[in-house]
N, C-alpha and C positions, 0 to 999 in steps of 0.2 A: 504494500500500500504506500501511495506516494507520502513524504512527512509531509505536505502541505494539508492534507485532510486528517484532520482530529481522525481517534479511532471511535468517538463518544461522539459523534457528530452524525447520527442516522441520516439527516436529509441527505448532506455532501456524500456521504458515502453510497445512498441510494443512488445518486445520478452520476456516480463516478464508475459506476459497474453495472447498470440498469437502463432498458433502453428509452430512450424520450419520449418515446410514446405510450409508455406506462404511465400513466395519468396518475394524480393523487388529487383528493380531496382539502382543500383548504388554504390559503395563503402560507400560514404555519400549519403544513401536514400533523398528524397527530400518530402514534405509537400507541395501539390496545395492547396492555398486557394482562389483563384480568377481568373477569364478566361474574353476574350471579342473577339469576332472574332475568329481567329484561334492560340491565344495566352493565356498562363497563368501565371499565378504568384505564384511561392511559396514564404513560410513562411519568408523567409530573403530578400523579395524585390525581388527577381531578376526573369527576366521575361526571358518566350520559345516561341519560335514558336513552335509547339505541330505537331509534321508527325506523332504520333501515335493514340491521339486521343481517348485515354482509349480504346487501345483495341479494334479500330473500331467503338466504341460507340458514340463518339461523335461526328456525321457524320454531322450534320449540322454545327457545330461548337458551342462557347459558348459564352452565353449570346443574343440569337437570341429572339429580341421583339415578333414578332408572334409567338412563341413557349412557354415565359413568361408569354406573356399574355393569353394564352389559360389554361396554369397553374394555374395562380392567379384565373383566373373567376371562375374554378372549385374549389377552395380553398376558396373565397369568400361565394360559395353557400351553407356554410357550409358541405358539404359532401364530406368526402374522402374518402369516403367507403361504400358499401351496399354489396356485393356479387353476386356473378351469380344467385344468387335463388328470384334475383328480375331483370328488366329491366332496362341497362345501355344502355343511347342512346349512347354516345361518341363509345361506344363498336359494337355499329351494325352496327353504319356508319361507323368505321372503317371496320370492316367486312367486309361489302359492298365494297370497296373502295379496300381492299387486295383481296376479291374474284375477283373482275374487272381486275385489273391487273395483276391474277396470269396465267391467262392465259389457267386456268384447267377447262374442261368443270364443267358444275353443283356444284363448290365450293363453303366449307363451311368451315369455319375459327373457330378454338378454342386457345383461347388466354391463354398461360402460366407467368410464370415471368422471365425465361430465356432462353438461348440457349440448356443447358443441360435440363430443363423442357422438351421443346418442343420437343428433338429427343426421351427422353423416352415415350411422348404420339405417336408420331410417331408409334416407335416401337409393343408400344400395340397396338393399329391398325392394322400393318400390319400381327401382331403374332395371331392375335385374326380373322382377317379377313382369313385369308388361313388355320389358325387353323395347326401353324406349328411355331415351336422354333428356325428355323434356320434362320441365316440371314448372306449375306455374305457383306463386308466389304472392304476396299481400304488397303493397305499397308499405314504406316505414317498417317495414317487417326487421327485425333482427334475429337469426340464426346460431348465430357460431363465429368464431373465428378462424375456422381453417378452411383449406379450401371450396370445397363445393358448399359449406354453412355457408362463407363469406358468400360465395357464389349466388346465394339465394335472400339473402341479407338487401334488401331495397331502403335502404339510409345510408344514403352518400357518406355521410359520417365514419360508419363503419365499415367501409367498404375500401379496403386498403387496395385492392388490384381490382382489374375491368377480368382477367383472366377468369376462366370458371371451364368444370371438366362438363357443365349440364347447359343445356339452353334453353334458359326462364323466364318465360315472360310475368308483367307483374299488373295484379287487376285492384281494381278499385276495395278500395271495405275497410281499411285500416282509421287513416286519421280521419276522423268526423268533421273536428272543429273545423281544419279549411279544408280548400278543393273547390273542386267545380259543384259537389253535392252539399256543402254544408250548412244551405238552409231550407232544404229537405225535411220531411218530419218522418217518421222511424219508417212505417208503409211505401213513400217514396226514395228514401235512401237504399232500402231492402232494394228496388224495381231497380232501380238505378246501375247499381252492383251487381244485378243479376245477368241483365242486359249488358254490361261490358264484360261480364263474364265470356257471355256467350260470340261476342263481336272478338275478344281477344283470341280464342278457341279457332275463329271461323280466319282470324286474317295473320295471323304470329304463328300457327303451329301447325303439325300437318296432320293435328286432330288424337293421333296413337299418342299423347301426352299421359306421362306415368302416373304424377302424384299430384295435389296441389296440397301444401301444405302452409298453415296458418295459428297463429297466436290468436286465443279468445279475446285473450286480452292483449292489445302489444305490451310489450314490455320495457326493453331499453328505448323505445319508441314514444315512451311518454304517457304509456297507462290509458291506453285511448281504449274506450269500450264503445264496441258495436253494437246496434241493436238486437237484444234476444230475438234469435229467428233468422237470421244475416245467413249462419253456414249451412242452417234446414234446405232454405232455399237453393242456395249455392249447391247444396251436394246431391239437388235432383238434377241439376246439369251435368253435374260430375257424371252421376250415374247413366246418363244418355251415352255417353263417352266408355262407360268401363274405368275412368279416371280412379284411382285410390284417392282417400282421404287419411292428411297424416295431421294429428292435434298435437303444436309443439305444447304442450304442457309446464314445461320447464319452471315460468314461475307462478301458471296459475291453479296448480295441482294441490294437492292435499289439503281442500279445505280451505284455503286462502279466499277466494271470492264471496266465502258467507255460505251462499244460496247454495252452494253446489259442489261437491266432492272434489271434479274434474270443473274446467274453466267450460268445456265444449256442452255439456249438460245444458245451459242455458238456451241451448239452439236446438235439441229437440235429435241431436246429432249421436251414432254410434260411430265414432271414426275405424278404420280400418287398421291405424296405429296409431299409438300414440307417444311421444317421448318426456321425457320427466327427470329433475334432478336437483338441485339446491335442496327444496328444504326437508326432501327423503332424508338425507345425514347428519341433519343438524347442524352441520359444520362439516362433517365427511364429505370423503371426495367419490359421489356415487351417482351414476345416472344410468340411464337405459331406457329399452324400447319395451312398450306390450302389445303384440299386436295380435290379428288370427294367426291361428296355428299352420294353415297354407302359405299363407306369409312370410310368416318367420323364417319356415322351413326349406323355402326356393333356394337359397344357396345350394349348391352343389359342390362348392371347392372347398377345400377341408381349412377352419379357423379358428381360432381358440380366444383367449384375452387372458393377457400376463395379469394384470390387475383386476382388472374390470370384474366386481362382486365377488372381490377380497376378504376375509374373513373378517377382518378387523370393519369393517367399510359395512360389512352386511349384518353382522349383528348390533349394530349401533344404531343401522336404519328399521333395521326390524324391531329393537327397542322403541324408537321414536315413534315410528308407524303405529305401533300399540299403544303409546302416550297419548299419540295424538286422538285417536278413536274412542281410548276408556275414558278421555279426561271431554268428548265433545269436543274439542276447538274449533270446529267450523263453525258449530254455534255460538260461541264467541267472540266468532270474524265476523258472524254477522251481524250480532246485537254492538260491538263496540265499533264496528266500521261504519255500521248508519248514525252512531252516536258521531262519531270523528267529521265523516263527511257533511251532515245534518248542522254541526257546531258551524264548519269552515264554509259552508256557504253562507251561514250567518254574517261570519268575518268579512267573506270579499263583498257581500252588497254593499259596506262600508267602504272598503278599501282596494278600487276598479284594479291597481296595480294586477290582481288576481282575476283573469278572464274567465278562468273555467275551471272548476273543482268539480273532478269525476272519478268513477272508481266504483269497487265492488267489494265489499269486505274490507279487510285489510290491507288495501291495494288501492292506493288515492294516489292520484294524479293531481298539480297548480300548477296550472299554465300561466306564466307571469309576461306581460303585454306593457309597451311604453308606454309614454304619455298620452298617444293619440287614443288608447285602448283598443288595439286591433296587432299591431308591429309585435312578433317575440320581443323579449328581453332579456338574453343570455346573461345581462348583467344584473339584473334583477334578480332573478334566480342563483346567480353566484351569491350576491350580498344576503339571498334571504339565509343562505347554509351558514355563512359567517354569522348573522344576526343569530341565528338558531342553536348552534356550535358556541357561543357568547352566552347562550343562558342552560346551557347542561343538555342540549337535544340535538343529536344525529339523524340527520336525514339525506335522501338520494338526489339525484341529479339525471336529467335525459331529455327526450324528445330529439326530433329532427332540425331543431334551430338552436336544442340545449339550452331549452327554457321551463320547463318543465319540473319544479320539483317534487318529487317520487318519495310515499310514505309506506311503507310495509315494516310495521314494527314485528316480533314472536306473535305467533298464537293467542299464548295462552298471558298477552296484557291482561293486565286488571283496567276495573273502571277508574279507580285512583290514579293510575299510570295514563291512563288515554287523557282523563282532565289534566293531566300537568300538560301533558305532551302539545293540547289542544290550549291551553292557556298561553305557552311560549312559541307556538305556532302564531297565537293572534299578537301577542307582544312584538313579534319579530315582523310579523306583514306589515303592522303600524307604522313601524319605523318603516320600511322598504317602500311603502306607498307613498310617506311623506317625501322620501326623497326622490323619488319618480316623478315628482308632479314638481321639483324645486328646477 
């Protein structure tokens, strides 16, 4: 290490061996090194209420004994590892457990190590089953970041290379607030998207299209929710075609949206596969596909996964999975998420800075708008994390103009937790508004 960099100096050291496009949150980045509930603590003492939750990841929350200790037992029995090419129980009875609940007739579960993992096994699947390169895609959609995820990934944002191994076209349905549809009301927005469905189909592709694959809810996208009924629609076009349906899941799965187990439930949809991963582990590094068992099964070339539904990985998730269903959490994404969002519309009829407060559960989106109240506000939305970060609350960041700030606290908040949370929520938009309008 060079002597000019302190060895006690995390930020310099972070960008002196890390690449610049690994983003941090905050002017003064911060250093978690301890969590209990739905709280944590960095490096200088000072403690958050946590709405974001690593990115959804830490859905149960942190420090949760039955999740610990399903941890340690697997750690005690010395083995942290074998591979798929020997028999992991933790891993079948998960399986079992996400086949049960996915809802897909004859399901069969292969377990990756992330979100982007599991939408590129997806994709093989459905490119390999219809024996077809095409796949069509959502506007704003975010994926993955490796290749063919990026590929499918429609937010210039994210979208590091034009290169891609699939040829995707991308249709309407995603962001509501603008576009050409956005003062549509729910019946014409549906018409709308269905018909460019079908016009996209009839002039971009040569019809034999594999998959189309879609977030219920975006996600890195800015939390944009589409009308209940949007992919009903949509997947009786599909079905004209022979088309598969893949529901990325990733972060609207296990009870996060409130209303509904899976995010795609809202639409009336059985998807043909679906992929899933963040807050399965709690904080583990676990994703994967559930789809039909014809499905799954199309491969022909012999493949394994070094990692992917790890012993250590899968009984922590299968710990948590159980938490989360004995303890109800969806029900409490639902009753605390109308409370949170219900509050914060309160807030912005006050305070315009706040265009649009949307979401489902534990999963709120604030579109933050300049002075004219229409224009993103990239900087608005930066000062509200710094305002919020200033009085003990962690929260996300996104949308396609990166103005969007993104609330997904744990599960299992209490009411007590969501009124602080929603109090320096309104503290922090006050100030942010008044300087919007100075």
């Amino acid at each position: 290490m060079p002597d000019s960099v302190p060895q006690d100096d995390l930020l310099q050291r972070h960008r002196a061996v890390l690449p610049t496009w690994l983003s941090l949150y905050y002017a003064e980045p911060i250093e978690i090194v301890g969590g209990q509930g739905r709280r944590v603590t960095d490096s200088n003492g000072r403690e958050y209420l946590d709405f974001f939750a690593g990115i959804l990841t830490n859905a149960i929350g942190y420090d949760i004994g039955e999740i610990s200790d399903a941890i340690r037992a697997q750690v005690d029995s010395g083995v942290l590892h074998t591979s798929t090419l020997y028999l992991i129980r933790k891993q079948v009875e998960l399986a079992e457990k996400i086949a049960e609940v996915s809802g897909i007739p004859d399901a069969k579960v292969f377990f990756t190590n992330s979100g982007t993992e599991a939408n590129e096994t997806a994709l093989l699947l459905a490119t390999q089953y219809r024996k077809s390169d095409q796949v069509l895609a959502l506007r704003n959609s975010y994926h993955g970041r490796t290749f063919a995820a990026m590929g499918i990934t429609g937010n210039r944002g994210w979208s590091a290379s034009s290169l891609s191994p699939l040829k995707v076209s991308y249709v309407h349905g995603g962001y509501r607030m603008r576009g050409p549809f956005a003062a549509y009301n729910d019946a014409e927005y549906i018409a709308a998207c269905v018909e460019d469905l079908r016009e996209i189909l009839e002039v971009t592709t040569a019809g034999d299209v594999a998959c189309m694959i879609a977030e219920p809810i975006q996600g890195v996208g800015g939390f944009n929710v589409p009308p209940d009924g949007l992919f009903g629609e949509m997947k009786k076009v599909l079905d004209e075609y022979g088309i598969l349906f893949i529901s990325d899941e990733v972060q609207t799965g296990w009870g996060r949206t409130g209303e509904h187990f899976w995010g795609i439930q809202a639409h009336g949809v059985v998807p043909d596969a679906m992929t899933f991963a963040k807050g399965l582990g709690n904080g583990l590094a676990i994703g994967g596909v559930v789809a039909r068992g014809d499905l799954m099964d199309c491969l022909k070339a012999n493949s394994i996964s070094t990692f992917g539904g790890n012993p250590i990985s899968t009984a922590g998730a299968k710990a948590a999975l159980d938490y989360l269903l004995d303890k109800d959490l969806q029900a409490n994404a639902a009753k605390l998420g109308s409370m949170l969002i219900n509050g914060l519309r309160d807030v912005s009829a006050e305070n315009p800075v706040v265009a649009d407060v949307r979401g489902k559960g534990l999963m709120i989106g604030l579109e933050l708008v300049g002075p004219d109240g229409r224009s993103p506000s990239p900087a608005a939305a930066a000062r509200l994390l710094e305002e919020t970060k200033a009085r003990g609350l962690l929260v996300g960041k996104g949308g396609l103009h990166n103005n969007v700030v993104r609330l997904a606290p744990p599960l299992s908040l209490t009411e007590d937790e969501a009124e602080e949370g929603l109090a320096i929520l309104s503290e922090s938009i006050t100030v942010v508004d008044k300087e919007n309008k100075a």
